[in-house]
Each structure stands twice: as C-alpha cells, then as structure tokens.
C-alpha positions as CSV (number, residue, x, y, z in Angstrom):
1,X,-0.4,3.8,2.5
2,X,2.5,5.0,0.2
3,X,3.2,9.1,0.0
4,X,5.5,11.1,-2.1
5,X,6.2,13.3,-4.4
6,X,8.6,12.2,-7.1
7,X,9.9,8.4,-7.2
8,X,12.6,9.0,-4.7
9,X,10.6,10.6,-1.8
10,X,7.8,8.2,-0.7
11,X,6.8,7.6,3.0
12,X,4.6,4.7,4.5
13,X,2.0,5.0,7.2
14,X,0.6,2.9,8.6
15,X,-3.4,2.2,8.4
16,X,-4.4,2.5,11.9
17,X,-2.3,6.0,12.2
18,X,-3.5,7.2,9.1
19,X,-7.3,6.7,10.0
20,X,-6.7,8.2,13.6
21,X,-4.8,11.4,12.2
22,X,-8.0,13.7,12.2
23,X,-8.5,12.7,15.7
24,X,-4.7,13.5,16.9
25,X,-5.0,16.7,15.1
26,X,-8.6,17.5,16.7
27,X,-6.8,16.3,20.3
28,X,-4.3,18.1,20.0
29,X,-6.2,21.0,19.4
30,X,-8.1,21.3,22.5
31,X,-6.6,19.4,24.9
32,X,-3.8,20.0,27.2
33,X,-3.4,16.5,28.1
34,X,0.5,15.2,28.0
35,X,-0.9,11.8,27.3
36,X,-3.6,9.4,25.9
37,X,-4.4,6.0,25.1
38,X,-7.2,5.8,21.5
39,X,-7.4,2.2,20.2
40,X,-8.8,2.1,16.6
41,X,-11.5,-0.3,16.1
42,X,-12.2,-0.5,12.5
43,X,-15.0,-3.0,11.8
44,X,-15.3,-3.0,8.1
45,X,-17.0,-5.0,5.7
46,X,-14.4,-8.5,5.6
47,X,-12.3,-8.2,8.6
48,X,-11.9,-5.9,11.9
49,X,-8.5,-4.5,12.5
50,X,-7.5,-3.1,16.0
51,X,-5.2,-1.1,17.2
52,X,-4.0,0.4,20.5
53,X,-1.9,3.5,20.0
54,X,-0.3,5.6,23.0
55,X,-0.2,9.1,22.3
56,X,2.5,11.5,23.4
57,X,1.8,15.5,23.4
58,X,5.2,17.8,22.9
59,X,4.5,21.4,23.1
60,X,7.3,23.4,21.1
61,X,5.3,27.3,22.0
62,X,2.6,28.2,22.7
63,X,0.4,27.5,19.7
64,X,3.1,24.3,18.1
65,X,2.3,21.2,19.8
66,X,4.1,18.0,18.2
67,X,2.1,14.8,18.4
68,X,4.1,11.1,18.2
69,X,1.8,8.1,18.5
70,X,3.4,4.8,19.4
71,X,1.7,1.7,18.5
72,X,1.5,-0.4,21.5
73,X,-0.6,-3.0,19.6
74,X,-2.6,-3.9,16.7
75,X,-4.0,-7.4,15.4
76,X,-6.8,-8.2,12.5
77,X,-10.0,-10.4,13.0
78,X,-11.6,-12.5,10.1
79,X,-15.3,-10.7,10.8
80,X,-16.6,-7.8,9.2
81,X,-20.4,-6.8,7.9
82,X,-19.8,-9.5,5.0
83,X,-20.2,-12.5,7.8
84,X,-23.2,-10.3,9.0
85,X,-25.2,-10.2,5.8
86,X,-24.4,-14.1,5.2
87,X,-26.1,-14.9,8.4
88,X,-29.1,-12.7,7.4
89,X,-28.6,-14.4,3.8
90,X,-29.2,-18.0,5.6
91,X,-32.0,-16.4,8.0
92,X,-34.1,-15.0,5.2
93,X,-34.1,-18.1,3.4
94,X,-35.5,-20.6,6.2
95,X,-38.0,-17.6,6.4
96,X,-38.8,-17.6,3.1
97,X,-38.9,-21.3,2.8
98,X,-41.3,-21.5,6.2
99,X,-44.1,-19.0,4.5
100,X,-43.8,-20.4,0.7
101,X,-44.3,-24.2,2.8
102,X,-47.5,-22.7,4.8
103,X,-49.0,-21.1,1.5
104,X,-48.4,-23.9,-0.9
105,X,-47.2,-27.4,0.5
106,X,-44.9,-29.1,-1.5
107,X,-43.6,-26.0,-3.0
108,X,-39.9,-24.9,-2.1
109,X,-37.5,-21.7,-2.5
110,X,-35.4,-22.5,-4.9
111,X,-31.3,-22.6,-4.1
112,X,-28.7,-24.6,-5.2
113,X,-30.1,-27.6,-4.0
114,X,-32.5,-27.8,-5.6
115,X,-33.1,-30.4,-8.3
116,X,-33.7,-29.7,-11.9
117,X,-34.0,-25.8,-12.0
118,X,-31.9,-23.4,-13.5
119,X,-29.2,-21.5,-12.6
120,X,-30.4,-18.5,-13.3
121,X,-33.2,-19.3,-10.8
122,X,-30.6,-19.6,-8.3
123,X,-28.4,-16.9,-8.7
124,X,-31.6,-14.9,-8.8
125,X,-32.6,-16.1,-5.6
126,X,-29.4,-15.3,-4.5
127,X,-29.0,-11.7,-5.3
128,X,-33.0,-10.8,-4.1
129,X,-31.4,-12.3,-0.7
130,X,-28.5,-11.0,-0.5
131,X,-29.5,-7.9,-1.6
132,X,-32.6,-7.6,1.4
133,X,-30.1,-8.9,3.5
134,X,-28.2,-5.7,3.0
135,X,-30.9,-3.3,3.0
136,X,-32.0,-4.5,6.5
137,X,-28.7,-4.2,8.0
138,X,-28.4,-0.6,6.6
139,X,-32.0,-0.2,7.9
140,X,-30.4,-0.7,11.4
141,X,-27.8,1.6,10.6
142,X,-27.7,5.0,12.7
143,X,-26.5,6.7,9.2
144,X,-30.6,6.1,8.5
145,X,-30.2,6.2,4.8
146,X,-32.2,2.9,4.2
147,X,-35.4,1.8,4.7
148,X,-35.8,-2.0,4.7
149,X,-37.5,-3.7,1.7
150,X,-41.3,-3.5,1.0
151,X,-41.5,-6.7,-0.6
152,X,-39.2,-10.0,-1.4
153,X,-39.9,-11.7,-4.9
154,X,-38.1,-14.9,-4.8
155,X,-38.1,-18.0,-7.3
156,X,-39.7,-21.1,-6.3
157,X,-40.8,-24.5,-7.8
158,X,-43.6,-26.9,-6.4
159,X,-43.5,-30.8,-6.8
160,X,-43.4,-32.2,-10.3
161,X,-43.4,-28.8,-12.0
162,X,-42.3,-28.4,-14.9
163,X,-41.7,-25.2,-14.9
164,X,-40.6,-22.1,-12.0
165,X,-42.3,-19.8,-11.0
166,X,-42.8,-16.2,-9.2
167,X,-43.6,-15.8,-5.2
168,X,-43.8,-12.4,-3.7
169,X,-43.7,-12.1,0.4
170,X,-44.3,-9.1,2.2
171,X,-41.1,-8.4,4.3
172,X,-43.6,-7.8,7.6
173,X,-44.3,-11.5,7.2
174,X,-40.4,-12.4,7.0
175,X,-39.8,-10.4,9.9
176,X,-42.3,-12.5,11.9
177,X,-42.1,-15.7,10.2
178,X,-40.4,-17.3,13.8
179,X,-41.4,-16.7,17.2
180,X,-38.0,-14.5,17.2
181,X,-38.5,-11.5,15.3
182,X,-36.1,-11.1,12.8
183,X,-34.1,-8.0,14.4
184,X,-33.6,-10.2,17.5
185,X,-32.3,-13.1,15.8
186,X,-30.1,-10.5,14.2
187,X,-28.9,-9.4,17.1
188,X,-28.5,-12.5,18.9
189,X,-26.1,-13.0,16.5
190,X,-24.2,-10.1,16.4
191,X,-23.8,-9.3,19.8
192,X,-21.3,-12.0,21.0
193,X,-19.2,-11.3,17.8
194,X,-18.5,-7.7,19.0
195,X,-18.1,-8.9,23.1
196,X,-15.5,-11.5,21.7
197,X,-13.6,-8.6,20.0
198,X,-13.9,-6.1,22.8
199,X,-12.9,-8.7,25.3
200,X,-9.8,-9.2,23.1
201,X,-9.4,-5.3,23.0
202,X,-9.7,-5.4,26.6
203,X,-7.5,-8.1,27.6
204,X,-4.6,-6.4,25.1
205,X,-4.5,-3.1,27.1
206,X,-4.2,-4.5,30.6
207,X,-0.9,-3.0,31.1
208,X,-1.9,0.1,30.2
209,X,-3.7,2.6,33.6
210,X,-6.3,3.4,30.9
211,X,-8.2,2.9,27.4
212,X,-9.2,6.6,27.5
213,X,-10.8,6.2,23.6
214,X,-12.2,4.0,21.6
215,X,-12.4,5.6,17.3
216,X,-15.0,3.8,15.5
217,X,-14.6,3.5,11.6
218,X,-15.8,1.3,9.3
219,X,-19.6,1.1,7.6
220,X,-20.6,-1.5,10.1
221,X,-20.1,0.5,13.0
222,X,-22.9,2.0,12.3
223,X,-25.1,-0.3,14.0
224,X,-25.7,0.9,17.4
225,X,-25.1,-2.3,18.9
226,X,-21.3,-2.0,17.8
227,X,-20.7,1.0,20.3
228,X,-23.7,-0.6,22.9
229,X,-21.3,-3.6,23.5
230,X,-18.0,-1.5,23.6
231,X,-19.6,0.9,25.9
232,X,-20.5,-2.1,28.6
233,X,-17.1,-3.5,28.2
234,X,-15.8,-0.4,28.4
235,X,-17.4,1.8,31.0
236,X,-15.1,4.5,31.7
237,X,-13.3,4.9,28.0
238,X,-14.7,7.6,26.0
239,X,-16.4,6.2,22.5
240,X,-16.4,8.6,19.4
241,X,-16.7,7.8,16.1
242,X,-14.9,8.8,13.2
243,X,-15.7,12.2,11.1
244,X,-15.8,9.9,8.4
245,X,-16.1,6.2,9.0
246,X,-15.8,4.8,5.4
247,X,-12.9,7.4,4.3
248,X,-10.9,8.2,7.9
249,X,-7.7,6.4,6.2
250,X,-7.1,8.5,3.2
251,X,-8.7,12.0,5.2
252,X,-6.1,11.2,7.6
253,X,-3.2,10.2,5.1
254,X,-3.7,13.4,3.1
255,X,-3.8,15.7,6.6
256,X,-0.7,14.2,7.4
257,X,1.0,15.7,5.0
258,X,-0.2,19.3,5.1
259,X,2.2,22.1,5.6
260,X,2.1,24.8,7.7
261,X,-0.2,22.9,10.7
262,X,0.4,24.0,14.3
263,X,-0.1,20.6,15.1
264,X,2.8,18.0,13.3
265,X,2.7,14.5,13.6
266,X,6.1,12.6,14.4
267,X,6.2,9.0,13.9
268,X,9.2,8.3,16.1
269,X,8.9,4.3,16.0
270,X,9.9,2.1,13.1
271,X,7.2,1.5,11.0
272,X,6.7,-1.9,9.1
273,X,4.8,-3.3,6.2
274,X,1.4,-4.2,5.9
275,X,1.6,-6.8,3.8
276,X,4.7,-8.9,1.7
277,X,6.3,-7.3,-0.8
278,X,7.0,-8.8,-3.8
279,X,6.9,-10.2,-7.0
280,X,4.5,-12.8,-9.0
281,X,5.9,-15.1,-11.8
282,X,3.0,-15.3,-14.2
283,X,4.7,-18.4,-15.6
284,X,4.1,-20.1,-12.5
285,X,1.6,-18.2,-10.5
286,X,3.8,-18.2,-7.6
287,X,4.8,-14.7,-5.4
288,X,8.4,-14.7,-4.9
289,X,8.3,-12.7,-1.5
290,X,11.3,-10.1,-1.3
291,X,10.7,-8.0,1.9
292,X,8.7,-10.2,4.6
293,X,5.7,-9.1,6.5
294,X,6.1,-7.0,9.6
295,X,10.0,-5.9,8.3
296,X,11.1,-2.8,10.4
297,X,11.9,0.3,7.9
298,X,15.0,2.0,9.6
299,X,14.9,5.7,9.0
300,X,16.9,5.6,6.3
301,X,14.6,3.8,4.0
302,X,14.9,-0.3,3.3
303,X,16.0,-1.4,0.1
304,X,16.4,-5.1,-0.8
305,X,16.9,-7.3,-3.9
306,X,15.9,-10.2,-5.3
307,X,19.1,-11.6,-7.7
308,X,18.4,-12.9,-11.3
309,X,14.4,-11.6,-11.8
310,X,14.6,-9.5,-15.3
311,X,15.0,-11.6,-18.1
312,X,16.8,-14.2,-15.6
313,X,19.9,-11.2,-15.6
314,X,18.9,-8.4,-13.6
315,X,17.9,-7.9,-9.7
C-alpha cells in the first residue's frame, strides 16, 4: 500500500506487514519478549499469500518499545476460496444431474453442453450453482452468518423437448445424493490443499528455532478446517486469527501511521514492490515495465524514467 500526505511524501508497505500491524502493536503491548517469529497466512478468495516475518522488540523507556519486523520470507499460491466454490460448483452439478436422472430418465441439468437450449438456461444454471455453492461454504464458516440453501431450482430439459423447464430439489437430497455426504466430499477436498501449503510454510522456516505464530486472515479462513490442519502441522506454534480477517491490511496500514503510539513500528529492511510498475500504451495494449518486480527502495526513495513516453518527447 501507498501512504502520504501531499505528492512528495508517500511511503510503501508492504502487504503482509500492513495486515500484521495490529498484531505487533497488540504484542508489543503485553509481552516482554525480545523476539518472535508470526508468519502471515492469508488465504483469500484467488490466491494465498505467506509470509514469515521475524520480529525484533527495542525498548526505548519504560512505556516506548520500538518494534522492527524483518521479512524472512514470503511467497503467493494460486488457491484461494474461488478454487473452493468451483469444486462445490462441479459437485453440485453431478448431484443435481444424479436426482433429476432418478426422478425423470432421460431428462438432464442443463449446462453448456447441452444441445439446443438457451443460454440463458445456462447461465441460470450457473449462477443457482454457484451461488449454493457459496452459501454452503459460508455455512461451514465459524463467522456463522449463513445458513445453507432450503431449496435448489435448476433448469433442465428431457429428451426431444421442445421446450425447458423448471426442477426444484431439496438441498437435504443434494447433500445425500452419493454415499459421501456432501460436507465430506468437501472436505476431502480441501484438506490436502491446506496440508500442501502448511507443509510449504513448514519447510520455509526450518532455519528458524521456532514458528511461535501463525495470523489467519482472509474470508476463507474461516472454515475450521483451515486452522485444524495448521494446528497438526503445527503443534507447538500459537494460531490466532486476525481482529479482522477481510480488512487486517488497511486496519493495519492506517495504525501504522498514527502519531503519538507508545509502540512505533520501524521498517529497517529495504522494502520492494509488489507488483511492476509501469506504463500501458493503449495503441498497442502492451505494458512498458519501468521499475521491475521485487526492486529494492533505498531509503532515499527510487525514482526511475522511461525516455521518450509523452507525446514521443518527454520521460
């Protein structure tokens, strides 16, 4: 995230340190430990990011203590609560297509497959899918805020038809359509998602004596199988989730900038992008990068140019 106040005087933090600020400042204020090891394991809805961050305690009185994280190391996964609700998306549909099969033969859920229908069948099918899919996962959800759907209406169309038609299905009877139940298969799934990711985390910290915390953040760590795996992975590392899962990044941004704290964060290391930065030539829809990923900031700032951009003159 980018901070300032006036065009001259903005600062960049990275993601990871701004969602684990409320944490250092809650640390800070009751513990007397010197030292401590937090990795930040944001599972969020397209990716997990991760990140390992030592923590160094400096005590200026008796009520100042100055806190300087170091990232020791951070990485990004391509699996978030999107892949989640896709898999539930696929699931429901055999489901679905298993009950309409049993209570009509030779009448089938209608998808993009399917011959001769319209598309607004489809994409109808596809949000009443997608959007059951969603409302069970949240049904999972410790935050308890959703109760899984009464009912699924879905399109379907039976051999030489002419025309679609309505077929409602109890959700009890999706649950149980397979000897599996539906939370099971679920979780069958899940499961060896998070193990690969917390065997990753685990493997990344070997040189360090301890993982002493783990902050969860993120919607889809809600799901108690999230902090179930990271717990047996992790038996000895204290799991806590964030104050506020879905918002830790810009709580912590803004906290980083209050005045007048006893407890002040100092980011000693050089900091570095989080993405390219650039510019895109709507002529030819191509991004002209002009600071690379990953480029160290020195403490004096980075500036860098990019020779004949405005007008062809100007850098």
């Amino acid at each position: 995230g980018a901070f300032g106040t006036g065009a001259k005087s903005i600062s960049f933090l990275q993601e990871p340190i701004a969602a684990l600020v409320p944490f250092f400042v809650d640390m800070a204020g009751k513990s007397l430990q010197p030292s401590y090891s937090v990795a930040a394991f944001d599972l969020g809805g397209g990716t997990t990011d991760i990140t390992v961050v030592q923590v160094e305690h400096s005590w200026q009185s008796s009520t100042q203590v100055d806190v300087r994280p170091r990232i020791v190391v951070s990485w990004g996964e391509r699996f978030g609560g999107e892949d989640l609700t896709d898999f539930l998306v696929t699931n429901l549909s055999d489901r679905c297509q298993r009950i309409i099969e049993k209570a009509q033969p030779g009448t089938q859920l209608i998808d993009n497959r399917t011959k001769c229908v319209s598309t607004a069948d489809v994409l109808r099918n596809r949000a009443a899918l997608r959007e059951a899919a969603e409302r069970f996962k949240a049904s999972l959800s410790e935050e308890g805020k959703v109760r899984e759907p009464d009912a699924l209406i879905v399109r379907v169309i039976a051999q030489e038809a002419e025309r679609s038609s309505d077929f409602a299905i109890d959700f009890k009877q999706v649950r149980q359509a397979d000897p599996r139940e539906l939370d099971e298969d679920f979780l069958t799934y899940v499961r060896p998602m998070i193990e690969r990711l917390a065997l990753r985390l685990k493997s990344s910290t070997v040189r360090l004596s301890s993982l002493d915390y783990i902050q969860l953040s993120g919607k889809t760590t809600f799901l108690p199988v999230v902090r179930q795996v990271l717990q047996r992975v992790f038996p000895n590392t204290n799991i806590v989730r964030a104050l506020d899962p879905k918002e830790c990044v810009v709580r912590g941004a803004c906290l980083s900038r209050t005045r007048g704290s006893q407890r002040r964060l100092i980011l000693t290391d050089s900091q570095r992008t989080t993405s390219s930065l650039g510019l895109l030539d709507s002529d030819t829809a191509s991004f002209h990068t002009i600071i690379p990923l990953d480029t160290e900031i020195p403490p004096a700032g980075l500036n860098a140019e990019m020779p004949n951009v405005w007008n062809g003159e100007d850098s």
